[in-house]
C-alpha positions in Angstrom: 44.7 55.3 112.6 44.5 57.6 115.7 45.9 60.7 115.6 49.3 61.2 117.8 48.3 64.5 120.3 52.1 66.1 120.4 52.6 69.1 123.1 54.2 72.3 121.9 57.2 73.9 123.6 58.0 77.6 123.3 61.6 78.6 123.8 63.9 81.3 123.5 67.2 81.6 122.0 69.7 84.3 120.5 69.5 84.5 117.0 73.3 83.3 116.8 71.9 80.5 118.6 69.2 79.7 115.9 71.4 79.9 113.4 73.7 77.3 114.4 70.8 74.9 115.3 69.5 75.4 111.4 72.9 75.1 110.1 73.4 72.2 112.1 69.8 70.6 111.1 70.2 71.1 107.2 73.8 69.6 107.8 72.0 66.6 109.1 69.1 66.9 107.0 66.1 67.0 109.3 63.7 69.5 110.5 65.1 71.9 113.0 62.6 70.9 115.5 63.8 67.0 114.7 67.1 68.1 115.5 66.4 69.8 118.9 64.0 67.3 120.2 66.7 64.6 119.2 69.5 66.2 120.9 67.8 67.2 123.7 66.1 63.9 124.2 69.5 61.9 124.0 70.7 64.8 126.4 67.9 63.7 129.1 68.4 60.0 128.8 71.8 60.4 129.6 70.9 62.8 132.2 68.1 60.6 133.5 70.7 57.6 133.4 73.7 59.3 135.7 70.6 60.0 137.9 69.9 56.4 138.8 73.5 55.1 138.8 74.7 54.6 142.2 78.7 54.7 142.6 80.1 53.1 145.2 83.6 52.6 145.9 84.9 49.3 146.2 85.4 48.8 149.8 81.2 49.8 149.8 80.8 47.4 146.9 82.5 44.7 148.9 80.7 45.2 152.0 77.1 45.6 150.1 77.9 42.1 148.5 79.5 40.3 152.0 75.6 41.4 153.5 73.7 40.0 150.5 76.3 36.3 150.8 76.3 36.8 154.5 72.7 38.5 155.6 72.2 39.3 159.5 69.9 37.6 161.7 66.8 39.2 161.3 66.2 41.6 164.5 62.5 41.7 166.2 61.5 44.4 164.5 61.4 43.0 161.3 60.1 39.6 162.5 57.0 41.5 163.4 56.6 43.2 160.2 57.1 40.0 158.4 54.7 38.0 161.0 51.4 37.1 158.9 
């Protein structure tokens, strides 16, 4: 089995601050590093997530969906970039 190459990350924090991570961790029963990689990965998913979301309101909805039931005629422009 191939060994797993994991990256090391140096922060720094108050103690206060450690000390409510390692509270928190032993409360959960994991490592603190488990507990900060988890949280902080679940942090950038969601982060990652609201990132790619586009929010439209519904009068843009509606228009985005009458151009995809009702497309234009396609202008010369795009008939030459489409010409083999």
């Amino acid at each position: 089995m191939a060994a797993i190459k994991m990256d090391r990350l140096d922060i720094r924090i108050s103690p206060e601050d450690k000390e409510t991570l390692e509270l928190a961790a032993a409360a959960k029963r994991v490592s603190l590093s488990s507990y900060i990689v988890s949280a902080v990965m679940e942090r950038a998913q969601n982060d990652l997530e609201q990132e790619r979301r586009v929010a439209l309101s519904r009068n843009a909805w509606n228009q985005v969906m009458d151009l995809v039931d009702n497309p234009p005629e396609p202008n010369e422009a795009l008939r030459r970039l489409l010409k083999p």
